[in-house]
C-alpha positions as CSV (number, residue, x, y, z in Angstrom):
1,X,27.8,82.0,24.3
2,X,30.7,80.0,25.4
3,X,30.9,76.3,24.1
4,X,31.1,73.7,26.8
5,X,34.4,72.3,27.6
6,X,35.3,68.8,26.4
7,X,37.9,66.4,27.2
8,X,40.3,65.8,24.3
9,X,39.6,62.2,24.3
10,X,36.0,62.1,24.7
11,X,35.4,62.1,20.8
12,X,37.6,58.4,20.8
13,X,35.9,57.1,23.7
14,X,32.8,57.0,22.2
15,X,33.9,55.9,18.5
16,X,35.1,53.1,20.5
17,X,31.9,52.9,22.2
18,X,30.1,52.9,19.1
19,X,32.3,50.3,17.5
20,X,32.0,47.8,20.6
21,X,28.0,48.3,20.3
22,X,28.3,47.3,16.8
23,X,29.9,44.1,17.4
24,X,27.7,43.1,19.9
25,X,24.6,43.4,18.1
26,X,26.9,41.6,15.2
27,X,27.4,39.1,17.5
28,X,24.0,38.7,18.9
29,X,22.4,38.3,15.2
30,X,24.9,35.4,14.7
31,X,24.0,33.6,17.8
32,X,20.3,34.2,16.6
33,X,20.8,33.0,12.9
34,X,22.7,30.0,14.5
35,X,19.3,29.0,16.5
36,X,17.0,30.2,14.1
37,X,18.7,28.8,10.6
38,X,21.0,26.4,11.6
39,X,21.2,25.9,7.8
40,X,22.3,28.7,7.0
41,X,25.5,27.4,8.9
42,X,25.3,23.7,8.1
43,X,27.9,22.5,5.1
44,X,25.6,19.6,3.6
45,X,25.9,16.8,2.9
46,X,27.7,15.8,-0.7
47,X,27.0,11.6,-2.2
48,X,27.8,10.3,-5.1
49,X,27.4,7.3,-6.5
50,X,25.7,4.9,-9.9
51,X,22.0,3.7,-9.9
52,X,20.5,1.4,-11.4
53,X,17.7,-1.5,-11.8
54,X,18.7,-5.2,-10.8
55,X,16.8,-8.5,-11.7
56,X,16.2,-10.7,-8.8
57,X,14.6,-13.6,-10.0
58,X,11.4,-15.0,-7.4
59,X,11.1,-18.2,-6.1
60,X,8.5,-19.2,-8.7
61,X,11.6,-18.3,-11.1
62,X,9.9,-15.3,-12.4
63,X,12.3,-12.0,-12.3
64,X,11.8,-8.5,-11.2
65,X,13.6,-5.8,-11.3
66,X,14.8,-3.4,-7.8
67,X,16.2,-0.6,-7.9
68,X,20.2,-0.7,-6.8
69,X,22.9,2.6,-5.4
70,X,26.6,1.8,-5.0
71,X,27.5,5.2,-3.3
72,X,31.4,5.9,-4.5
73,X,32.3,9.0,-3.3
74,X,31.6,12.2,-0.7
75,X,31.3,12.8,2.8
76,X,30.6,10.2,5.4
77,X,27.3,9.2,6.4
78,X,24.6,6.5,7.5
79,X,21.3,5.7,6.8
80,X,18.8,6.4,9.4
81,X,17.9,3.4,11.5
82,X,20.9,1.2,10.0
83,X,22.5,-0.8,12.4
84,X,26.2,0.4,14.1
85,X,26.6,3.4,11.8
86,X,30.1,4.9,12.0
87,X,29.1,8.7,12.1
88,X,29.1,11.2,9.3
89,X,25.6,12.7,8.2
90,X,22.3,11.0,9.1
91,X,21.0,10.5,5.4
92,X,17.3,9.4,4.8
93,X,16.2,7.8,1.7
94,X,13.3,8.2,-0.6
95,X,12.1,7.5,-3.8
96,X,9.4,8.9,-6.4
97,X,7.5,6.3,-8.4
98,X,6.5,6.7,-11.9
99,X,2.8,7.3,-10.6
100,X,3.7,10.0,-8.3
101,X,4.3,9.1,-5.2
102,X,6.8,9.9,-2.4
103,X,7.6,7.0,-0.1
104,X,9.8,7.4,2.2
105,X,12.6,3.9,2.7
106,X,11.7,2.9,6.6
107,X,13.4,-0.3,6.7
108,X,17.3,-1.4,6.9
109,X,20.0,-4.1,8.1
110,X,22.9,-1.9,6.4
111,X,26.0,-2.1,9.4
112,X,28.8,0.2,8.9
113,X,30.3,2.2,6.2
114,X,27.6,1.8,3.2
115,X,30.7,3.4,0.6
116,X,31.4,0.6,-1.5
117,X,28.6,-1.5,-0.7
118,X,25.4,-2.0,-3.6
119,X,22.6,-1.3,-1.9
120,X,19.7,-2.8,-2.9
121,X,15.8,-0.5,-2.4
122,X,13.0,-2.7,-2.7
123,X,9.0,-3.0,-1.6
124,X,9.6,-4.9,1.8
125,X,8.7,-8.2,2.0
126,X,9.2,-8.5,6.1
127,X,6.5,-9.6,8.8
128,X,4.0,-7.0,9.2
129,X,4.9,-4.7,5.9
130,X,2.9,-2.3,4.4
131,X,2.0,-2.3,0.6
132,X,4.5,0.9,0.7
133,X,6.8,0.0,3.0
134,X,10.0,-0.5,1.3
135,X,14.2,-1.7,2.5
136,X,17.3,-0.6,1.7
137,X,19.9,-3.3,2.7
138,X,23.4,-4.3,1.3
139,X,22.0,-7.6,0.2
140,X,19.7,-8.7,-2.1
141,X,16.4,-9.3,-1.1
142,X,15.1,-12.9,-0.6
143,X,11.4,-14.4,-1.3
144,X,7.9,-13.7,-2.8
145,X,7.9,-9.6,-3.1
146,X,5.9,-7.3,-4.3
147,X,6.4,-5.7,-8.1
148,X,7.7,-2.3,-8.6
149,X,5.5,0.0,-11.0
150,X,7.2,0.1,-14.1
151,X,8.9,3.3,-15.2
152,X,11.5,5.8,-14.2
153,X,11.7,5.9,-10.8
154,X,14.2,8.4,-8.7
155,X,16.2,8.1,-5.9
156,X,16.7,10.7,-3.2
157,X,19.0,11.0,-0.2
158,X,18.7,13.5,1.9
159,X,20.5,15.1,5.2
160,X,18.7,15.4,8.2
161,X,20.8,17.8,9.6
162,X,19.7,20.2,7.0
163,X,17.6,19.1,5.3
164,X,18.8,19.4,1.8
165,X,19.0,17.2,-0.8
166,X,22.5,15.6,-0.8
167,X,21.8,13.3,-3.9
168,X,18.9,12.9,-6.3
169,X,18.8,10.5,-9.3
170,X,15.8,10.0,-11.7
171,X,17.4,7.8,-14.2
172,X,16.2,4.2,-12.5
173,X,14.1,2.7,-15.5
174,X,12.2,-0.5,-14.0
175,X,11.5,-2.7,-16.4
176,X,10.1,-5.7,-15.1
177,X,7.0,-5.3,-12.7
178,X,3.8,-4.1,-12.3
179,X,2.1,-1.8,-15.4
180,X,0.2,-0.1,-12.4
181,X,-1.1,-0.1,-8.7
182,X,-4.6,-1.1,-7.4
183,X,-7.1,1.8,-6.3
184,X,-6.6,0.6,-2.7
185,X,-4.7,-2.3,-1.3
186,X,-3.7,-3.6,2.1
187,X,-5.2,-5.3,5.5
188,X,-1.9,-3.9,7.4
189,X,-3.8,-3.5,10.9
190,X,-6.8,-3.6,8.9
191,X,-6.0,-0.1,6.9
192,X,-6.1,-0.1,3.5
193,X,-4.1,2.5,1.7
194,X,-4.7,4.5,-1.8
195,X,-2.3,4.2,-4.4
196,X,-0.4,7.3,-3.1
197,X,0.3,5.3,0.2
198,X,-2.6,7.6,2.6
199,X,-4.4,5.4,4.6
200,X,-8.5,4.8,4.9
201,X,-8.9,3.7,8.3
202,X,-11.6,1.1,9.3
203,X,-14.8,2.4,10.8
204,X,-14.9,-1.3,12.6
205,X,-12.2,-3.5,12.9
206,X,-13.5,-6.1,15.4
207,X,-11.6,-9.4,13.5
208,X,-8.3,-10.0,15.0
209,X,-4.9,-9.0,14.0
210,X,-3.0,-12.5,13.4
211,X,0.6,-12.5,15.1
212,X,1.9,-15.3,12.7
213,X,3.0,-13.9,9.7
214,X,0.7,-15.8,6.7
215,X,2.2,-17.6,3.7
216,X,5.2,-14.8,2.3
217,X,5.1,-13.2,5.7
218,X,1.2,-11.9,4.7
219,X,-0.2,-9.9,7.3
220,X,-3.7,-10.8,7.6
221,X,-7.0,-10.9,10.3
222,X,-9.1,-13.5,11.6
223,X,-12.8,-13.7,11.3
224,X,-14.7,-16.0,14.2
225,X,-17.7,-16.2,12.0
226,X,-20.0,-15.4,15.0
227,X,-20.0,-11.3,15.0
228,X,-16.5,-10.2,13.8
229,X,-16.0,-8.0,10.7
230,X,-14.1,-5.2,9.0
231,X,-15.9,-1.4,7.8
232,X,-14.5,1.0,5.7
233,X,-16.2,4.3,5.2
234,X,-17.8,5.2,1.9
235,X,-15.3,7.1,-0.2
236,X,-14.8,7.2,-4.2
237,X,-12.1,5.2,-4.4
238,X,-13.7,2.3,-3.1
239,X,-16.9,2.5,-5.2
240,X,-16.9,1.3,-8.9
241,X,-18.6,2.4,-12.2
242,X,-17.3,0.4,-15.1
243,X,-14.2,-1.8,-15.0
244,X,-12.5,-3.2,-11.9
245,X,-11.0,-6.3,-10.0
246,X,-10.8,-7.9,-6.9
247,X,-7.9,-9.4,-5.7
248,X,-7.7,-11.5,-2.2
249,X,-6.0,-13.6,-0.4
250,X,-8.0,-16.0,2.6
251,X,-8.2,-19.1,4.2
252,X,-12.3,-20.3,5.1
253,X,-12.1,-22.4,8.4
254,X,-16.1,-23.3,7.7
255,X,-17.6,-22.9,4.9
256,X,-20.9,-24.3,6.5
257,X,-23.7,-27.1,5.3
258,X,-25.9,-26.8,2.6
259,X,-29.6,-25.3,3.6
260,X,-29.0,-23.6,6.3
261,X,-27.2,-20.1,7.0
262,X,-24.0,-21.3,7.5
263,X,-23.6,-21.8,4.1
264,X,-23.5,-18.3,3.3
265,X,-20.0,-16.5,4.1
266,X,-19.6,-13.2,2.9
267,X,-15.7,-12.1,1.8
268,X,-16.2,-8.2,1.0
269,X,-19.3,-6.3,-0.2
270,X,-20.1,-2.8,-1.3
271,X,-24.5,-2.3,-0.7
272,X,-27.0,-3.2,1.4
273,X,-29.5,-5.2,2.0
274,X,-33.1,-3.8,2.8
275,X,-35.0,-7.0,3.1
276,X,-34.8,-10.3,1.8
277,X,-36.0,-9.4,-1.4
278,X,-34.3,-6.0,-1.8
279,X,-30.9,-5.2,-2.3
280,X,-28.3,-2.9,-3.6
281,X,-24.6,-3.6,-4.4
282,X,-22.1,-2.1,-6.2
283,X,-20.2,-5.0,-5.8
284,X,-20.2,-8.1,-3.2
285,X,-18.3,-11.5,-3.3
286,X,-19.4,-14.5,-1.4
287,X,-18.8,-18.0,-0.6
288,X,-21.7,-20.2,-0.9
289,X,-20.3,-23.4,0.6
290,X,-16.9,-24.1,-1.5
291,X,-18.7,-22.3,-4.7
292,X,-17.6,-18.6,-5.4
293,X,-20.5,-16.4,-5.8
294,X,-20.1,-12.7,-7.1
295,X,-23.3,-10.1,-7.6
296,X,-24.1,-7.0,-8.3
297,X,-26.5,-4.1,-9.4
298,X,-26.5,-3.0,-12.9
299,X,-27.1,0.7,-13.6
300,X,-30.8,0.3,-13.8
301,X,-31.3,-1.3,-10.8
302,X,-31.3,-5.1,-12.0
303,X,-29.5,-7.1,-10.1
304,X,-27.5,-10.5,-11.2
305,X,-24.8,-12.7,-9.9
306,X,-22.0,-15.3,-11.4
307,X,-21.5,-18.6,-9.6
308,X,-19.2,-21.3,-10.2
309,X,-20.4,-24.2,-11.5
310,X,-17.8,-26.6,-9.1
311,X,-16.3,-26.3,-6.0
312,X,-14.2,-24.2,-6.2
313,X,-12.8,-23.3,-2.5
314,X,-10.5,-25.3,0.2
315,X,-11.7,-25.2,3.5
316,X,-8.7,-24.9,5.7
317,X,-6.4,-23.6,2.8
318,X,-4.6,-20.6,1.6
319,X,-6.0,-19.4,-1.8
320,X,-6.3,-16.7,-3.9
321,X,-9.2,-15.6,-5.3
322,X,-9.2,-12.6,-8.1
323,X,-12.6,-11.6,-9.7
324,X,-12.4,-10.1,-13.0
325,X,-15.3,-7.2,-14.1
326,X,-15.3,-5.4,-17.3
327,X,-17.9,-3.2,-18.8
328,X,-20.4,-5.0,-21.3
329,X,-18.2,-7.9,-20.3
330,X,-19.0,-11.2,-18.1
331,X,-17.2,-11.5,-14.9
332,X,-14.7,-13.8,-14.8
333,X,-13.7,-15.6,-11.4
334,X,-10.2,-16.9,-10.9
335,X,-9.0,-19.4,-8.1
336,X,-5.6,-20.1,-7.4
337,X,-4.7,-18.4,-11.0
338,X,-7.2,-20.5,-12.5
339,X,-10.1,-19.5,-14.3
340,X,-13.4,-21.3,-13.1
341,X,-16.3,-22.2,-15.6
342,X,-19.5,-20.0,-14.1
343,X,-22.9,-19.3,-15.2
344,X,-24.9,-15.9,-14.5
345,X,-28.5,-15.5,-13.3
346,X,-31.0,-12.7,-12.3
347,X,-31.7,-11.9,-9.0
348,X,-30.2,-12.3,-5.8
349,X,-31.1,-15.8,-5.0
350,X,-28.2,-18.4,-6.0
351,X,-29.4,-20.5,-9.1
352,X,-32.9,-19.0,-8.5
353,X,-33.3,-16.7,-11.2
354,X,-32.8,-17.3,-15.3
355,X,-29.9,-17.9,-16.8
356,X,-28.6,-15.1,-19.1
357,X,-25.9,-13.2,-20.5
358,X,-26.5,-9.9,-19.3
359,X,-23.1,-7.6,-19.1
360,X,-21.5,-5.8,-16.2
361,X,-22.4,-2.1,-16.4
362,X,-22.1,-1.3,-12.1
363,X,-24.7,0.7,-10.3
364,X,-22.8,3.0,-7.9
365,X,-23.9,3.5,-4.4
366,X,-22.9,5.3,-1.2
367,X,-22.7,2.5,1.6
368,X,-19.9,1.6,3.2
369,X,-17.4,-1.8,2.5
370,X,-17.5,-4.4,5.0
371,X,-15.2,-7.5,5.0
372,X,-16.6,-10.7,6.6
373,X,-20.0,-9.5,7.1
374,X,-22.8,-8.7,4.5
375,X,-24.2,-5.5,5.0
376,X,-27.4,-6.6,7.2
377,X,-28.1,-7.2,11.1
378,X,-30.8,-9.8,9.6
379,X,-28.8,-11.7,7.4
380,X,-25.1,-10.6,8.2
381,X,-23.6,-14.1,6.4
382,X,-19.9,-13.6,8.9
383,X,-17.3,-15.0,7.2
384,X,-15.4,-17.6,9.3
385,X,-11.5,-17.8,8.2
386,X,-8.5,-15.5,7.8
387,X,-8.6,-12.8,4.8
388,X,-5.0,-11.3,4.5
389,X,-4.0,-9.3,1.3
390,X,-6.3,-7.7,-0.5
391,X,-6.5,-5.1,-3.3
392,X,-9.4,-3.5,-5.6
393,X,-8.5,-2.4,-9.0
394,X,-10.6,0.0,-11.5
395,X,-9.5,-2.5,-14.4
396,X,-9.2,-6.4,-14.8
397,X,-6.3,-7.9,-14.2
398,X,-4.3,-9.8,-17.1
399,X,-3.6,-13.6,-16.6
400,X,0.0,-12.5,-16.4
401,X,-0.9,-10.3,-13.3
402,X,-3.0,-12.7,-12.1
403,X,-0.3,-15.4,-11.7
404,X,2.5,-13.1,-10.6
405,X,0.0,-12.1,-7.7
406,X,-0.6,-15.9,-6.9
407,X,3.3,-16.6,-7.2
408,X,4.4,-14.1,-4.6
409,X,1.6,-13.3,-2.4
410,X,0.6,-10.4,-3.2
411,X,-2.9,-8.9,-4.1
């Protein structure tokens, strides 16, 4: 059989062909890869620059330490949300505490070119801040702020545009703060937060959100003492076995007449209260007129409480209370860093029962928390006031602690 004929350039053509195809689906991939993983085409960012921890002394003269970055050298770049940046990379900031958490910076005032600028990465101390809300800002901060946990902290930048790392430094070594966080702190909106910043949302949050910032710009709410109060949702890190503390900031507007119901105003409160007689708490604080009042259940079922012997509240004035509970210890009730003289009874009923010296062993129970309100529709006790920061603990606070709470306005 005769082999077909074939033009003498037919064999080139479709090399050509082939190589042109090749291209194209070359081509094609690239575009792809370039939507797909724009990384993959990104140069990222490069920043260098030295770290380290800065003393800023408070205004009640006590010093602190922040963490400080003078960036020196690399590409260009701004910090995300900084005021007239001058292009380069969009850089966002982070930082990893000793504890283990990941907070990302989400406040500045930096304008410009931050090279050559120290840069100064503190807990922000601004209306409205959360207990992990931190700055970063070309000057130092100014007024009462919150301590940083002590240990090595690390700094991280990182470019938006590909998300990579651009710098990361662990060697921040703080110092001069706080030996540790509470369990849960806050009153933000009326959230608290866990120690790792996640939020536990109120169940209720019928007191009002104050739109003038309290004393160190304290966010706080308002309680009418008629039917408005705060609920959080059982949950373990709100419940209490052995040690713990309370730590609060509020301001009574009424704290009522002796021998009759106003008298009672309940701050916070972990139980319930079945009838008149019976009741459970893990833990509840109360003012009793200007007398601080703190009970609980003991892990047989016992119940006792500690009041003050004085006066020991302000009606109309900012003050912070901190209650002190240590197993097969005697609470311990603090005003204004101050330790108040107390006496403890049995039972439920203020100055009712015996005197003794039982110890604090806490009986754990499932209700929720409520703020303002005892845990009752027959005897809710409203609180009538503002309660701003507040913060629970699983261990006393020292008398160091105490103070440097009371000194910046913090809880």
């Amino acid at each position: 059989m005769n082999a077909p004929l074939r033009r003498p350039d037919s064999g080139v053509s479709d090399l050509i062909g082939t190589i042109l195809i090749v291209i194209l689906v070359i081509g094609l991939a690239a575009v792809i890869a370039a939507f797909l993983m724009p990384n993959l085409l990104h140069k990222s960012a490069y920043i260098a620059g030295d770290v380290a921890a800065t003393s800023i002394v408070q205004p009640n003269g006590q010093p602190i330490e922040v963490m400080t970055f003078l960036p020196q050298a690399g590409d260009p770049f701004y910090v995300i949300g900084q005021k007239k940046p001058q292009g380069g990379y969009p850089i966002s900031v982070r930082v990893l505490s000793p504890d283990g958490r990941k907070i990302t910076v989400n406040c500045t005032d930096i304008t410009g070119n931050p090279y050559g600028k120290n840069l100064f990465i503190y807990p922000a101390n601004r209306p409205g801040a959360g207990p992990c809300d931190m700055c970063i800002n070309e000057t130092p901060p100014s007024g009462a702020m919150r301590p940083m946990t002590i240990g090595k902290w690390t700094l991280q930048l990182i470019d938006e545009e590909s998300h990579i790392l651009a710098m990361s430094r662990s060697d921040i070594n703080i110092t001069k703060g706080t030996t540790s966080l509470p369990r849960v702190g806050g009153m933000l909106g009326g959230n608290v937060y866990y120690s790792d910043c996640t939020v536990i949302s109120p169940n209720v949050a019928t007191a009002a959100i104050n739109s003038t910032p309290g004393p160190g710009n304290m966010s706080y709410r308002t309680f009418n003492g008629v039917n408005q109060y705060m609920e959080y949702p059982n949950d373990p890190n709100l419940r209490f076995t052995g040690d713990m503390a309370i730590s609060i900031w509020l301001q009574p507007q009424d704290l009522g007449n002796p021998g009759n119901s106003g008298y009672w105003h309940t701050i916070i409160g972990k139980g319930i209260l079945y009838s008149n007689s019976t009741e459970y708490d893990n833990y509840q604080l109360v003012a009793i007129g200007n007398k601080l009042y703190f009970e609980w259940n003991n892990v047989d079922g016992s119940h006792y409480h500690t009041q003050t012997n004085a006066a020991a509240l302000t009606q109309g004035a900012w003050q912070y209370v901190t209650v002190n509970v240590q197993q097969n210890g005697q609470p311990q009730l603090y005003v204004n860093g101050v330790l108040q003289a107390s006496t403890t009874y049995t039972g439920n009923v203020p100055n009712a029962g015996s005197t003794t010296t039982a110890t604090v062993t806490l009986q754990d129970n499932n209700y929720p928390v409520k703020v303002g309100k005892q845990n009752s529709d027959s005897q809710p006790f409203y609180y009538e006031g503002n309660i701003g920061n507040l913060a629970l603990y699983n261990r006393p606070l020292t008398s160091n602690e105490i103070q440097q709470n009371y000194q910046s306005y913090s809880a």
